[in-house]
N, C-alpha and C positions, 0 to 999 in steps of 0.2 A: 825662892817661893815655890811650894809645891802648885802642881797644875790644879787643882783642887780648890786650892787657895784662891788661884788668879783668875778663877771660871765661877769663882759665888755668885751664887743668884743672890738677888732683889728677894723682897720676901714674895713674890708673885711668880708665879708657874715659872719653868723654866721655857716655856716654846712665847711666854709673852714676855720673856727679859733677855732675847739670845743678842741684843745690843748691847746691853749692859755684859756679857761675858765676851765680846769681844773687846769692846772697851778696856774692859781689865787684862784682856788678856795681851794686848798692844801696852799697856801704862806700866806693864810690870819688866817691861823691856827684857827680855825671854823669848828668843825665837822659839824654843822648843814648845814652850806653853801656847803662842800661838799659835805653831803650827797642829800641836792634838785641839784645840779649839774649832781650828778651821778644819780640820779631822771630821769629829765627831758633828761639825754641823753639815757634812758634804755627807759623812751617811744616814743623815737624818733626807736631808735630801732625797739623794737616791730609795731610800725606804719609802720616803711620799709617794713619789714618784711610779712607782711600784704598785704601789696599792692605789694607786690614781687609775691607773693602765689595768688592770685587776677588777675594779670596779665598774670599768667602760667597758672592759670582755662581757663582763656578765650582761650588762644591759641591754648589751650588741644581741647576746644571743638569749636572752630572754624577748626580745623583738623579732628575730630569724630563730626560730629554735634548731632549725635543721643544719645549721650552720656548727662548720669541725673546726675551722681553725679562721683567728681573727689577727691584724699584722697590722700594727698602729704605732708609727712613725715618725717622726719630726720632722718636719722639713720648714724653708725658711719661705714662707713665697711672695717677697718679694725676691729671691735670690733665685739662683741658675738652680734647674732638679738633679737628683744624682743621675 
């Protein structure tokens, strides 16, 4: 089964069927197809992510305009800080 095959969308967008392509992509018992699955939904990921952090820059300094450089972090807090 090509990965193509095992990653068909639902006739509905792909970012509101990414269930249905993992489902497929586990049923066709094919590590490789799931793993470009979980591939391509981890840089979907990171590109959110991205443009999440991108969008909070601008707001930040649309609010401080005088402001050069913005540093926005993850941290867990309920857990230990780095």
């Amino acid at each position: 089964m090509r990965v193509d095959e095992a990653v068909e969308l639902c006739d509905d967008n792909a970012t509101t069927c990414r269930g249905c392509q993992f489902q497929e992509a586990v049923e066709c018992k094919d590590d490789a197809v799931l793993l470009k699955t979980m591939s391509l939904y981890g840089e979907e990921v990171v590109e959110a992510l991205g443009s999440e952090v991108d969008r909070l820059e601008k707001e930040i300094q649309k609010i401080v305009p005088g402001i050069w450089h913005v540093d926005i972090e993850a941290h867990n807090p309920e857990g230990p800080s780095p």
